[in-house]
N, CA and C atoms as a LAMMPS dump frame, in Angstrom:
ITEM: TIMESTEP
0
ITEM: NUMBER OF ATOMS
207
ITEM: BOX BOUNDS ff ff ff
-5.0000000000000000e+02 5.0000000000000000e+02
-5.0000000000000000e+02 5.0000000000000000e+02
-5.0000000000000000e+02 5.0000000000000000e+02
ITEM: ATOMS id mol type element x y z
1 1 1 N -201.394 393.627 190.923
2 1 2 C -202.617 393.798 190.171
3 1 3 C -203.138 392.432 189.741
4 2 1 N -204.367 392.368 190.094
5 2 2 C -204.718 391.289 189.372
6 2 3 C -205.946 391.701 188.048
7 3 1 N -206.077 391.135 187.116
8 3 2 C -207.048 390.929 186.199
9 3 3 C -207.921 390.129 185.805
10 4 1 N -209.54 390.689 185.583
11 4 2 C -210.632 389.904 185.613
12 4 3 C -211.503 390.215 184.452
13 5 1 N -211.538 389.578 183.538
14 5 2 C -212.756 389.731 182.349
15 5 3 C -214.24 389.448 183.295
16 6 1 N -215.312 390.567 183.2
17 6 2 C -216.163 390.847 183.704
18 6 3 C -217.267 390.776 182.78
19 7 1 N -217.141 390.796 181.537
20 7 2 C -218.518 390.719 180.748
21 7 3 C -217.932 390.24 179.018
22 8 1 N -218.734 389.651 178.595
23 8 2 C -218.616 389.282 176.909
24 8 3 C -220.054 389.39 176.472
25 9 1 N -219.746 389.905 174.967
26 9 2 C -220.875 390.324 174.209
27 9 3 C -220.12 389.83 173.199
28 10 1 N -220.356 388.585 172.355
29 10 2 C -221.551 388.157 172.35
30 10 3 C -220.957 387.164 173.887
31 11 1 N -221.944 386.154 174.211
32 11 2 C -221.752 385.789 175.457
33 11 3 C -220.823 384.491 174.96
34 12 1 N -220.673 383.92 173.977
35 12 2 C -219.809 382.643 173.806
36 12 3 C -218.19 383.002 173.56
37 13 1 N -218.225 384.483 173.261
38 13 2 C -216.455 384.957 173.506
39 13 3 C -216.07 384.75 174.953
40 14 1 N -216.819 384.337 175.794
41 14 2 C -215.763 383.867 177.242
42 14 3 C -215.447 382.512 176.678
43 15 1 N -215.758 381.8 176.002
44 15 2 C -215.104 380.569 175.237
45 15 3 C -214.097 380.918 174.692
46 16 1 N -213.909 381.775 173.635
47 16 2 C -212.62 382.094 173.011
48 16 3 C -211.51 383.153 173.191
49 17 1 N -211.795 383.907 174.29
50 17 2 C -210.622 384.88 174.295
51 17 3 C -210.49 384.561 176.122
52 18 1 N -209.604 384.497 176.291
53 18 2 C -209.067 384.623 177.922
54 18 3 C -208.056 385.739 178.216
55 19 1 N -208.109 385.716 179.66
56 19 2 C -207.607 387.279 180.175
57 19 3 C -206.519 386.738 181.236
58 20 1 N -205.643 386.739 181.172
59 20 2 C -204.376 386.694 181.846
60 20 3 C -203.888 387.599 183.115
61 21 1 N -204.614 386.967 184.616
62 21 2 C -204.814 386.859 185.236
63 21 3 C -203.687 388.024 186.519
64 22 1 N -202.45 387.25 185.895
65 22 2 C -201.537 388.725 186.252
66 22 3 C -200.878 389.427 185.682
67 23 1 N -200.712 389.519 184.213
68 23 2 C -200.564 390.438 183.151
69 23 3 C -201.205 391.126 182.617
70 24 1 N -202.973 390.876 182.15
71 24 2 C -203.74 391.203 181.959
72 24 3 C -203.967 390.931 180.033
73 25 1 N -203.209 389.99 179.76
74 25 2 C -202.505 389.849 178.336
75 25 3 C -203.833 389.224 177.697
76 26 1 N -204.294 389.614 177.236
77 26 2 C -205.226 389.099 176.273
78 26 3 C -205.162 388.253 174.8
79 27 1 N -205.955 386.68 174.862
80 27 2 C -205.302 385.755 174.217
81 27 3 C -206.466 385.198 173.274
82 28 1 N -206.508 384.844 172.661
83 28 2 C -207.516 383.503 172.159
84 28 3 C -207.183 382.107 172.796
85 29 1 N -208.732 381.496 172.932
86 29 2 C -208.208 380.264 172.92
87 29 3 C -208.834 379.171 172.29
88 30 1 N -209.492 380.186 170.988
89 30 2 C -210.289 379.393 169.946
90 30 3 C -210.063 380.116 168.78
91 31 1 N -209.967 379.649 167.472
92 31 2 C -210.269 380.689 166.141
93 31 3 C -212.029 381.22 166.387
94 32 1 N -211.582 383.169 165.992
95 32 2 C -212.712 383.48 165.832
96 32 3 C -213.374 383.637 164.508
97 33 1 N -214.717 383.218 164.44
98 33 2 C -215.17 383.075 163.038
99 33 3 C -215.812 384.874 162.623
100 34 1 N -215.687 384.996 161.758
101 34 2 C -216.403 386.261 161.395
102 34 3 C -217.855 385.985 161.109
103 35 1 N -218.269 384.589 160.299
104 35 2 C -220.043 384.601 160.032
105 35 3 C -220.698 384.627 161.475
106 36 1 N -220.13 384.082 162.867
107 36 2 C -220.507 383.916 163.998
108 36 3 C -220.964 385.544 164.719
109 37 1 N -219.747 386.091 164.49
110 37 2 C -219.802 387.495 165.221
111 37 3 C -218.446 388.316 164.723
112 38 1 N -218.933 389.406 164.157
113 38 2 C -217.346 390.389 163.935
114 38 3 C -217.168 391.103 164.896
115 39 1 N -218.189 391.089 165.852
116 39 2 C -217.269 392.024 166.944
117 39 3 C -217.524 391.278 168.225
118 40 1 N -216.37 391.502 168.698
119 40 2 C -216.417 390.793 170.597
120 40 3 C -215.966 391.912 171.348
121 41 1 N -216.989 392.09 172.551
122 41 2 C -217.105 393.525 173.473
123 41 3 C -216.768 392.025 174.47
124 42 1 N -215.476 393.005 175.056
125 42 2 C -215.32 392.646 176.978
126 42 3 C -215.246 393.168 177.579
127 43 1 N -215.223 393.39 178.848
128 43 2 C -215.287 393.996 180.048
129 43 3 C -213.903 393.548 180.764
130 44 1 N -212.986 394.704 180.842
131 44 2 C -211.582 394.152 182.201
132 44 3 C -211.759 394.937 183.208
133 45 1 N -211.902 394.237 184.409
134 45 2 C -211.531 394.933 185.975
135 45 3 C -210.238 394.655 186.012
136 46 1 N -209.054 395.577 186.563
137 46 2 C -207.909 395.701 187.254
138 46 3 C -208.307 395.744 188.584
139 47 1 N -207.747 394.674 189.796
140 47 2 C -207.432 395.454 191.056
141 47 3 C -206.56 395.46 191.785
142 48 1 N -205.963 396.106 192.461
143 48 2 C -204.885 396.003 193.078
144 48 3 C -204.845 395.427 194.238
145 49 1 N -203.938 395.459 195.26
146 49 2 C -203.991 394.157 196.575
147 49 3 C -203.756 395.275 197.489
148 50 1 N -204.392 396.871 197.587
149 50 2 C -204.23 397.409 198.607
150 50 3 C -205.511 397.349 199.675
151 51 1 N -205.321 397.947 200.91
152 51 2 C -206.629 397.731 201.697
153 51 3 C -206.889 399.069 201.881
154 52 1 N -208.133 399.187 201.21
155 52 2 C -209.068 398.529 200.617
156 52 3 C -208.128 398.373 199.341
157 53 1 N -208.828 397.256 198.434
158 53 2 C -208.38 397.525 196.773
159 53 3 C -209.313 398.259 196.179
160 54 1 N -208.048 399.001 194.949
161 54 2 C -209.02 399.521 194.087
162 54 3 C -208.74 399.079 193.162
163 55 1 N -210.029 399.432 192.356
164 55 2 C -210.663 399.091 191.064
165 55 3 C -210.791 400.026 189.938
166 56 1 N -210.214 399.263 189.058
167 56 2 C -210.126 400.381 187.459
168 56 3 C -210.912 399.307 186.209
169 57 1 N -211.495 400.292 185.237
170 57 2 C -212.335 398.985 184.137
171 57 3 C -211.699 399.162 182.861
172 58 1 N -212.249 398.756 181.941
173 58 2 C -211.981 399.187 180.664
174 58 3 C -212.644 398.614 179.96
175 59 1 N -213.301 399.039 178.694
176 59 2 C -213.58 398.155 177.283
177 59 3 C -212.848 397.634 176.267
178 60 1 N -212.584 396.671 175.846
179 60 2 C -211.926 395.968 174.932
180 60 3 C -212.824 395.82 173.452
181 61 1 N -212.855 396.3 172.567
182 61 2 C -213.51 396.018 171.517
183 61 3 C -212.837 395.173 170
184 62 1 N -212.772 393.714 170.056
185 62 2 C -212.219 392.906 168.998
186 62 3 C -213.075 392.976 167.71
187 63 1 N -212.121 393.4 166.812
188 63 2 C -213.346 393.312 165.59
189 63 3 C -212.45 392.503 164.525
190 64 1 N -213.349 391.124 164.217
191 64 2 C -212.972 390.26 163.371
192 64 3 C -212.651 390.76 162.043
193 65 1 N -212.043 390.543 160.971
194 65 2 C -211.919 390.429 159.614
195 65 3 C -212.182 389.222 159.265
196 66 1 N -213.025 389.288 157.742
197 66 2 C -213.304 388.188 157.112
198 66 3 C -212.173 388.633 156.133
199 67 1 N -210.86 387.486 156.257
200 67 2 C -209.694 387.405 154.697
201 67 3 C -210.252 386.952 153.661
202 68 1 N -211.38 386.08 154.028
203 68 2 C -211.991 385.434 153.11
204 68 3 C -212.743 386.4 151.832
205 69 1 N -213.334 387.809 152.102
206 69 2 C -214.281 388.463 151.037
207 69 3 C -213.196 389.754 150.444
């Protein structure tokens, strides 16, 4: 299987979260701010290495906390 982040909302979370390519492990690779955006929508394709491959999706929905309020 491999794994592919396919979409971010807002669009600057492909800056901070990455998708782990053959685990599918989902990481930061920035602190996320809450005044910026509390929620980050992604998009994961799974596919597999058969012929043909198939394809599976999913939504990921991150929702920040402010510790701060």
């Amino acid at each position: 299987m491999t794994y592919t982040a396919t979409h971010f909302l807002p669009l600057h979370g492909k800056d901070l979260i990455s998708v782990n390519s053959n685990t599918g492990e989902i990481t930061l690779t920035a602190p996320l701010d809450f005044e910026e955006a509390d929620v980050f929508d992604v998009r994961i394709e799974a596919r597999d290495k058969g012929a043909p491959p198939l394809t599976g999706h999913c939504r990921v929905e991150l929702k920040v906390l402010d510790v701060n309020d």
